[in-house]
N, C-alpha and C positions, 0 to 999 in steps of 0.2 A: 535625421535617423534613417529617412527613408534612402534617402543619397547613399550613405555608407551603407546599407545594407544591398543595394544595388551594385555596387562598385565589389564589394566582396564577394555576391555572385559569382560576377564576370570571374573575376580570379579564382575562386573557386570554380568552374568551369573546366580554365586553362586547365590548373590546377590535374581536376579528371582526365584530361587529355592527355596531358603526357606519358601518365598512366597507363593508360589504354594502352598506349602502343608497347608493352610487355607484351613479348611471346606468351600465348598460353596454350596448354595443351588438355582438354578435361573432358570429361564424358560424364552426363549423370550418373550418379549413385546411388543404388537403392541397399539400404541397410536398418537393419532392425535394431542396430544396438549401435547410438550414435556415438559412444567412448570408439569405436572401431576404426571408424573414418577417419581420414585427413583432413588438414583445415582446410585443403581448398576443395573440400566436397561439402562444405557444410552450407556453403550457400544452395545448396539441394536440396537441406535439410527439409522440410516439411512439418507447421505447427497447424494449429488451428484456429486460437485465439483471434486471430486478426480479423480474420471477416467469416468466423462460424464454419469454415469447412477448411482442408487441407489444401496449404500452399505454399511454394516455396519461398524459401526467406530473402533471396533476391526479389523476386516479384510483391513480396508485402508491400503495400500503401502506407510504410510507417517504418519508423527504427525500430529493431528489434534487437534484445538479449537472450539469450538463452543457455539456462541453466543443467545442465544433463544428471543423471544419475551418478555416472564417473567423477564429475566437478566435486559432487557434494562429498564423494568418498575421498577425493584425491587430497581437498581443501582440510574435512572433517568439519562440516560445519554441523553444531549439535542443535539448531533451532533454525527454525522459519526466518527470525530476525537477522540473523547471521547474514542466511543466504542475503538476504532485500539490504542491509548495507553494504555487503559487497559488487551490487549492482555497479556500472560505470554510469557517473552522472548522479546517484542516489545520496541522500546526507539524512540523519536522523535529528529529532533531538529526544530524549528519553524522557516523558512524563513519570514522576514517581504517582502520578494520580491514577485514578480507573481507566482513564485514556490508551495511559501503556506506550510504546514507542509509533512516531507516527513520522512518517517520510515523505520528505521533499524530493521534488524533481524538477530542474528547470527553472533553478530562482526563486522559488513559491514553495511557502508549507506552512499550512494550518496546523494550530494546535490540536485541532480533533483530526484522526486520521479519516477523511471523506472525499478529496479529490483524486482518487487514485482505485477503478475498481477492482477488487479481490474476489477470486473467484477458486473455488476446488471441485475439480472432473467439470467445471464448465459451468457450476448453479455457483450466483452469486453470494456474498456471507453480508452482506449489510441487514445492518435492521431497521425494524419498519417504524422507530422512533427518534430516533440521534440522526439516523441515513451515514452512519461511521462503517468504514472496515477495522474494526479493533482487533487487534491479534489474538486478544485472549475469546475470542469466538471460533479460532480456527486453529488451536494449538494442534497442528500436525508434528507426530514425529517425524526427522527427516529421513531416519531410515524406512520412512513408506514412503518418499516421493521419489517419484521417477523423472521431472523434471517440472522444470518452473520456467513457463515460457514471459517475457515480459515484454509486453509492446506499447512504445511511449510513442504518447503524442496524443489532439483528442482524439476520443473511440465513444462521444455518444451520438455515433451513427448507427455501431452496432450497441451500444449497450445501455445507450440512452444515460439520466443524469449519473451526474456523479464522475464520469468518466474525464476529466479534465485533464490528467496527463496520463492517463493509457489505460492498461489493464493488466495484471497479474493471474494468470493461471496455473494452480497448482495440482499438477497432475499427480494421484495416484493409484489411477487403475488401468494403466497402460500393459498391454499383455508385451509378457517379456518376452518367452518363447512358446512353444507349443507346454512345453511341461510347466509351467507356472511358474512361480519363486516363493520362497520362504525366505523370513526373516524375523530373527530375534535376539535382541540385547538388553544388555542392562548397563546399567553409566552411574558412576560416583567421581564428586569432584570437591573443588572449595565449594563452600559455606554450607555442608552438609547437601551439594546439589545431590538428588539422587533422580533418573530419569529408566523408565521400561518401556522398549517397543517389539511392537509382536505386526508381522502381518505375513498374509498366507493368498496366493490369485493361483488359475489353474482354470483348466476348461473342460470341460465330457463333453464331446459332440458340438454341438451348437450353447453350449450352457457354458461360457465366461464369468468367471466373480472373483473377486477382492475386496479383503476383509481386512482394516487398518486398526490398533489399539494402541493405546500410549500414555503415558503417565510421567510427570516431572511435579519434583517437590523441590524446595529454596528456602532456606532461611534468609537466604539476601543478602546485602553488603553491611559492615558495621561502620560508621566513617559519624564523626563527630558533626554533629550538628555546626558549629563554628567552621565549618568549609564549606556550609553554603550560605552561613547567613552571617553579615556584619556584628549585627549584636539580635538578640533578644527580649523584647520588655517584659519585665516580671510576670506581666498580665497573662501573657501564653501560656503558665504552669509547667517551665521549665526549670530541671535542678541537675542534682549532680547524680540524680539516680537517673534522668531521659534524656540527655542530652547526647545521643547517639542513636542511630539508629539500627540498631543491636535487633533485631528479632520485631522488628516493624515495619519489613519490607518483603515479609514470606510471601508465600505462594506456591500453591499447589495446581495442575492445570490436570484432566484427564480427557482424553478424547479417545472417538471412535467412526470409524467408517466405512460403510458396506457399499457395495457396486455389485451388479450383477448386468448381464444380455442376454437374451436367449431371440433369436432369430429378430432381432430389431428390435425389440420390447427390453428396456432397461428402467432399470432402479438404483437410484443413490440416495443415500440416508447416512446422515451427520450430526454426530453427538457432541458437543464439548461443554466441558463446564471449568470453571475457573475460583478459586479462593484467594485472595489476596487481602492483606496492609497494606496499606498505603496512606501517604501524606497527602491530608488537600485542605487547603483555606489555611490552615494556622499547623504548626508542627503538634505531633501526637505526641498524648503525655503518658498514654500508658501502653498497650500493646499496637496500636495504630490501627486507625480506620480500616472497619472489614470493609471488605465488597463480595459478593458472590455472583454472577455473568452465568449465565446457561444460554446454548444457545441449538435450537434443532433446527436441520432443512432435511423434509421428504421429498426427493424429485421423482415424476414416474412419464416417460414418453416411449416413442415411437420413431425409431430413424428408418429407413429404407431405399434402397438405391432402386425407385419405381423402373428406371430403364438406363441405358449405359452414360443418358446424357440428363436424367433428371432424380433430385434424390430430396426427400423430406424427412423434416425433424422437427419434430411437436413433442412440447412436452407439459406438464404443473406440476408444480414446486410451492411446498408449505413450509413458511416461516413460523418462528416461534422462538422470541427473545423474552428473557426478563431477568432483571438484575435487581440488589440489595446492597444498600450502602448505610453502616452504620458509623456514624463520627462518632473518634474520639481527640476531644479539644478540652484545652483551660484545664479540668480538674476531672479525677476517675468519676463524679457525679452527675460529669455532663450527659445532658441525651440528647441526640439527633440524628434523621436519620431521611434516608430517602427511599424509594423501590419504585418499582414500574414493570411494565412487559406490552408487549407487544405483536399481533399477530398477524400474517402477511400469504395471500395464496397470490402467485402469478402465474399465469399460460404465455408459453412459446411457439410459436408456429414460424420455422422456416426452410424455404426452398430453394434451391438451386440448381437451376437451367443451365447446365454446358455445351450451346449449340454445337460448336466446334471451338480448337485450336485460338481463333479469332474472337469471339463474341461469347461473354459468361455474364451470369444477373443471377443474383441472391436478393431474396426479399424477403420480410421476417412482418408478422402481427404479433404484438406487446403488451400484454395488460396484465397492470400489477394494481391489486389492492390491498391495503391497509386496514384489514376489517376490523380490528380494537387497538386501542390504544388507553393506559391506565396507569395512572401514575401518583402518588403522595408523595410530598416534601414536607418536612420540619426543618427550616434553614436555621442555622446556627447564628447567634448575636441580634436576628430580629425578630421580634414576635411574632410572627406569623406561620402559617401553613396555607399548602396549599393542597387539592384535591381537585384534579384535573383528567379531562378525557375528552374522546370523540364522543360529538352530541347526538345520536340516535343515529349517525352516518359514517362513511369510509371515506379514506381516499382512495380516488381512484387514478391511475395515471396510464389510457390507452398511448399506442403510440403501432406508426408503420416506418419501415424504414425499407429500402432497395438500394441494390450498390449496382454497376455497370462495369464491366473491365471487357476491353476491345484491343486489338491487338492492327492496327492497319496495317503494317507493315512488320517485317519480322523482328527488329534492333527496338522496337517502338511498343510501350505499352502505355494507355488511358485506362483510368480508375475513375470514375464519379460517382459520392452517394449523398442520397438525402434521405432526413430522419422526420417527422412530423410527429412533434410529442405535445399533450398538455397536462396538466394536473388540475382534476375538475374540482369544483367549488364542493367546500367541505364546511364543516362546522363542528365549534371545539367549544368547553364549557371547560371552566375552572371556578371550584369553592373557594374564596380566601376567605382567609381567619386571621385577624388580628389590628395590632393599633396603625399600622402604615396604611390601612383602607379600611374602608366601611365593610363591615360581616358582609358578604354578601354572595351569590350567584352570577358568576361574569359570563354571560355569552358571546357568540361571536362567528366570523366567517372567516374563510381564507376564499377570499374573490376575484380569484386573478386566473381565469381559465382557458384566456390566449392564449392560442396554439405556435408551436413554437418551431421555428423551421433551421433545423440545422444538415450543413454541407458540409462537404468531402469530393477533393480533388486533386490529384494524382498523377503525373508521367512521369514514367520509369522508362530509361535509354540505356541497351544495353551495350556500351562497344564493344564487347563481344563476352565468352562465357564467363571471364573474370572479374570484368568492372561492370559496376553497376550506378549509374546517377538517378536519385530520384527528388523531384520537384514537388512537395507536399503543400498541402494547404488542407484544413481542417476547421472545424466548430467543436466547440463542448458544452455544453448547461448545466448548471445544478437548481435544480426545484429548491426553494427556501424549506424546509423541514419542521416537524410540528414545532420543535420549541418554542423557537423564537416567534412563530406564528402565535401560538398559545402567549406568550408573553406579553408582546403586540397589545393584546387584547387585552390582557391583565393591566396596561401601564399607558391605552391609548395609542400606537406607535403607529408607525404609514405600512400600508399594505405592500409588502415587499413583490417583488419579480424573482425572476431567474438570474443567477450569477451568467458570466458567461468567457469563454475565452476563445480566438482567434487566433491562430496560429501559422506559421509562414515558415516550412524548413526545408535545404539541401543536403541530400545526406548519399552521400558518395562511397561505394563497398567496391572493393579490391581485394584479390587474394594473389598479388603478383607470383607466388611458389606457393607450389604443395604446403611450404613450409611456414608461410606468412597469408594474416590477414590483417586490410587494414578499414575504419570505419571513422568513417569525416561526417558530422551536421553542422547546419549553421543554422539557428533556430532565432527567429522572432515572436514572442506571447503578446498578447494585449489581452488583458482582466479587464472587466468593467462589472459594475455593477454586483461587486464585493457584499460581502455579507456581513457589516459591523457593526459591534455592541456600541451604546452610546449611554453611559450612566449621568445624571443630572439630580443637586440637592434641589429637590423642594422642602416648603415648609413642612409637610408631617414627614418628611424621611427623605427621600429618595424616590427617583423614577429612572427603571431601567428597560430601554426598546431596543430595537435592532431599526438596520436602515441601509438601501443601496448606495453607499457610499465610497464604496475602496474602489480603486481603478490604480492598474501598476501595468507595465510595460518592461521587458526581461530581452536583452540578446545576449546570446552566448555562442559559443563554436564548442564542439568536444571530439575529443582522437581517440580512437582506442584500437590498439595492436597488438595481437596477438601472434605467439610466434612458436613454433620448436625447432630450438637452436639444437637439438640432435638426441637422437633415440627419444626417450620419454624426457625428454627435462621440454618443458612449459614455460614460457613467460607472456605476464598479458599487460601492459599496462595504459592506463587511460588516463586522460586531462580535460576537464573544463574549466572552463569562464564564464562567468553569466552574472550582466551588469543587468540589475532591476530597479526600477526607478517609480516613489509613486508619484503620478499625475495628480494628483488634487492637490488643488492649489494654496490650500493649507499646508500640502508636506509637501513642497515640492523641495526644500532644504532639510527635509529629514530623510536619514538611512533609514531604508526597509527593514523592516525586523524578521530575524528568522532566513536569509539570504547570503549565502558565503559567497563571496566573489571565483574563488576557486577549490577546487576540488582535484584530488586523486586518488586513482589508486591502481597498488602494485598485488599482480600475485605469480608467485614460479613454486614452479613444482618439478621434482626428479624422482623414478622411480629407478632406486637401484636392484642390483642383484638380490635374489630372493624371496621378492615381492616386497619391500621394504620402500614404500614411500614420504617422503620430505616433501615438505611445502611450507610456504611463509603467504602471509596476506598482509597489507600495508592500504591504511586509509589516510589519507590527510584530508583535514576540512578547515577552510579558512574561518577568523575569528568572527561570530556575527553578535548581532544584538537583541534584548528583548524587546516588546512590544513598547512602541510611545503613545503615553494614555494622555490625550489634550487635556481631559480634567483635573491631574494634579496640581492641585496648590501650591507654587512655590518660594511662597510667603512674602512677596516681593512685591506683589499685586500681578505678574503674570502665571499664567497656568502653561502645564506640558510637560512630560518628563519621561524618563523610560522607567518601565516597573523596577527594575533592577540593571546589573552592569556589565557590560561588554564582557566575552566570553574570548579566550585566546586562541587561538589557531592549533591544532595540536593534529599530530603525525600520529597512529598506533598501529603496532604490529601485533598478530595472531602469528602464532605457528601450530606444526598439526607434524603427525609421526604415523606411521600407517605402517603395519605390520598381516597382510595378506596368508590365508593357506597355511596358516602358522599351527602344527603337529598334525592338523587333519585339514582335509580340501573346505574351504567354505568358512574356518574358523579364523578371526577376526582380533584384533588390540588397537585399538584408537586411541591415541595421548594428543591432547588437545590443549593449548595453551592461550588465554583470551589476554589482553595486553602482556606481550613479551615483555619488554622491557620499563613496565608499570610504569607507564606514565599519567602523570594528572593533565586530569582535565574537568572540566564540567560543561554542562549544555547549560544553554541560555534560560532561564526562567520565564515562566506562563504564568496568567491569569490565575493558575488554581491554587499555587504558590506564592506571592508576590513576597511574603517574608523570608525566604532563600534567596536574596538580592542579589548574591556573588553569585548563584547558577544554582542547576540541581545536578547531581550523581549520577541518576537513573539506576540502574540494576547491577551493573558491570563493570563500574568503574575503577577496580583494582586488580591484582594480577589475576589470575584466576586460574586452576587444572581442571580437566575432566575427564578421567579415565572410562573406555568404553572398550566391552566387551561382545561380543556377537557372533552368530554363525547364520551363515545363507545358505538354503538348501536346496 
């Protein structure tokens, strides 16, 4: 492995060289409205994401996408989700459970969405229970985002665990111009979608603020239960009156969000809450499993530029999650149900020293705690409950991190950072009730408070303003999370560690014409010390742990070119491969589950006369597989099996109609089209499902309209 990835180096190398020697001609660009620029100024661009303060997207220590205000008009994408699958490199599979849609990058994708962090104006949205980015915590309209910067690769130097393939920042309080913007629409489509966004920014003096609102409601898809599942046994309380999923897939989402500055002193405060059906454990018999998701964060700091070469930014940021899940299973008499919440304050403190041209060092302190955590379960088909929390303590997880960028020479840039994080020793208590254990009071620790050292290191060579080669290497961690910790305890299991992955990429940026850009990596992961479930019949029932045992290894290369082939017409498209293999020597003959071999995607866009613009989006994802569970029986006397069946490969098109200025300046019709040409597909089945064997649906999966209406002021 190592040979061939050595050898393609080299050639990748060449490769950049030849390149290099295109004529170029460019000067920096400073521009406030990035739809303006040409694509060979966008490597001038400027995010923040990357290492906490502004820099150019050439010089980032990382691949980078970047989503503009323009994209998301041009495209019409009407959700968050939208934008994050038309990522290049990104593949979904859509949970119909509380999970929601959770994305792969790079080979790799967990069923909870947690390695990937989510952030909006720059405070993170994870909660301080699950450690998931679920979408339905952060349902932003996208007519309040102003852009979505996404930078892959690990980033828990800056952002500590969870950061495993990068970070997503969703920006919505970026000042447009001096006079602010306004915006308001409203949206009807299939399945009674109906969706409202409102938001208003604008500044007096030194006083900046923006103010986001939004609202979407779904009946959801109707699609016969017999397309995702072989058959059905009687026992599930399936008939001829549920056997579709007709009006057991709703959901309602409302969000809200305020930003303000006034001379360095700012505030971000974020409201969403979320209603949903949904399918989990066994198909619903009557109107489907509620769930109900709230979620708040109050951030309040302090940035300031103390002098031309040093600037600080401190901040705290109050979490506050809790959710409600009531099952319905077998017959309208069934009861069960779960709930929890969770509360979370963390402080930021960071600085950046710009000696000169030459020599930059950012350094950040980090402490996040966990101060309650409260949870009930009634689990369905076993007698028991359980009543569970933190035992008279928090978690605590300090952490310091500094990054170093030097410049010796002028064609020549070095990056190096290190993160020093631990999650201190906690303590967790769970009531169980019932026949699988003895009544009782379980307590316990989570004792693993090695400190944890993660690196970052970086050269970027520039042959000159156009090409850029850069030579990445990175670390990432995830802290094991109360659950399975809790669990652990409940069931006796081994005291877990930190996940962790290793990273090795070359990722080479060209913009040979004003007209064209192109974007090469060749990326190497190594996971260890995975985080997997391991279920085991004993005599009174079952015993279910967690345990450091997954380790997988992923190379791939990915292209992506962008181009305008004249006036406004657009085309962008991209391709990867990415072979992922697990190393445990138990699966070293099993396909990884959840890993497409290849991926693409297309998107062009033309703006004709009028203000009238076309566009088409085109994803393809290779066929992949579900989870293989060693413990199925298969009646043979050996065990092993997948929970369910290979899923097919499938191509879908979006299209989108833009009618601009249309009888008054600023007024708006957006015709949005989600599978053009309705094709079937299904995602691979999860754990939460195992009786949808043939796949599951997800939300979307048929043709779909959404008409949208709006004026900007």
């Amino acid at each position: 492995m190592a040979k061939k990835l050595l050898l393609t180096i080299v050639g990748f190398v060449l490769f950049a060289f030849v390149f290099s020697n295109i004529p170029v001609f460019a000067q920096e660009k400073e521009s406030s409205d990035i739809s303006e620029i040409s694509l060979d100024d966008l490597l001038n661009v400027k995010i923040t994401t990357a290492g906490k303060k502004a820099e150019k997207i050439s010089e980032i220590p990382a691949s980078v996408v970047l989503v503009t205000r323009e994209d998301i008009k041009r495209y019409g994408y009407s959700s968050l989700e939208e934008i994050l699958e038309n990522i290049p490199g990104a593949y979904k599979i859509n949970d119909m459970s509380y999970y929601g849609p959770t994305f792969g990058m790079r080979g790799f994708l967990s069923v909870a969405p947690r390695n990937i962090v989510v952030l909006v104006n720059g405070v993170h949205m994870m909660d301080g229970y699950w450690k998931t980015n679920e979408i339905q915590n952060f349902t932003i309209p996208v007519e309040a985002i102003d852009r979505v910067e996404v930078v892959r690769g690990p980033m828990s130097v800056i952002y500590g665990s969870g950061a495993f393939f990068g970070a997503v920042n969703i920006i919505t309080n970026e000042k447009i111009s001096d006079k602010g913007t306004e915006i308001i629409s409203g949206s009807y489509g299939s399945m009674e979608t109906a969706k409202a966004a409102l938001k208003f920014s604008g500044n007096k003096e030194d006083f900046n603020y923006s103010f986001t609102a939004g609202y979407t409601g779904t009946n959801g898809p109707d699609v016969p239960l017999s397309k995702m599942a072989t058959s059905i046994p009687d026992y599930m309380g399936i008939d001829d009156t549920n056997n579709t999923t007709k009006n057991r897939l709703k959901e309602s989402e409302k969000y809200f969000n305020l930003a303000s500055e006034y001379k360095g002193l700012y505030a971000k405060i974020t409201h969403s809450e979320s209603i949903e059906r949904n399918y989990i454990v066994l198909p619903s018999v009557s109107n489907g499993n509620h769930s109900n998701n709230t979620h708040t964060t109050a951030s309040f700091g302090y940035k300031k530029n103390i002098s031309d070469k040093f600037s600080l930014d401190g901040s705290v940021t109050y979490h506050k999650t809790s959710w409600w899940l009531t099952y319905d299973l077998i017959s309208k008499d069934f009861f069960g149900y779960e709930f929890g919440k969770s509360e979370e304050v963390e402080g930021d403190l960071t600085a950046n020293y710009k000696a000169s041209d030459k020599f930059d060092i950012t350094s950040g302190l980090h402490f996040q705690k966990v101060q309650s955590i409260t949870g009930f379960d009634y689990v369905p088909f076993f007698p028991y409950m359980i009543d569970y929390s933190l035992d008279d303590t928090s978690m605590k997880t300090p952490s310091w991190f500094t990054q170093i960028e030097i410049n010796p020479f002028k064609k020549l840039r070095l990056v190096g950072g290190i993160r020093l994080e631990k999650m201190e020793n906690y303590k967790l208590k769970g009531l169980v009730l019932g026949s699988l254990t003895v009544d009782s009071i379980i307590q316990g620790s989570y004792d693993n408070d090695k400190i944890q050292f993660i690196p970052r290191f970086a050269v970027i060579y520039s042959f000159n303003e156009k090409n850029y080669l850069k030579l990445l290497y990175g670390k990432a961690i995830r802290h094991p999370e109360f659950q399975p910790n809790m669990e652990n305890i409940i069931y006796s299991g081994p005291t877990l560690v930190p996940e962790y992955i290793n990273t090795l990429e070359l990722n080479y940026i060209s913009t040979p014409s004003s007209a064209v850009t192109l974007n090469l990596s060749l990326f190497y992961n190594r996971l260890k010390n995975l985080i997997v479930r391991t279920v085991e019949v004993t005599d009174d029932g079952f015993r279910s742990f967690y345990s450091n045992e997954g380790r997988l290894e992923t190379i791939g290369g990915e292209l992506t070119i962008q181009t305008k082939l004249f006036n406004d017409f657009f085309v962008e498209l991209s391709g990867t491969y990415q072979k992922t293999e697990d190393k445990r020597a138990a699966f070293k003959d099993i396909d990884v589950a959840y890993s497409p071999k290849i991926l693409a995607h297309i998107k062009a866009s033309y703006r004709l006369p009028g203000n009238i613009t076309m566009a088409v989006q085109g994803r393809y994802v290779d066929s992949m597989l579900p989870k293989w569970d060693p413990t199925i029986d298969n009646g043979d006397g050996t065990f092993g099996a997948r929970i369910g069946q290979k899923v097919d490969s499938n191509f879908i098109f979006d299209g989108n109609l833009r009618f601009d200025n249309l009888f008054i300046k600023g007024f708006y019709i957006n015709v949005r089209c989600k599978n053009l040409f309705d094709k079937d597909y299904l995602y691979p089945t999860n754990e939460n499902n195992t009786w949808a064997d043939k796949g599951t649906i997800g939300r979307g999966i048929s043709r779909a309209f959404i008409l949208t209406f709006g004026k900007e002021f």
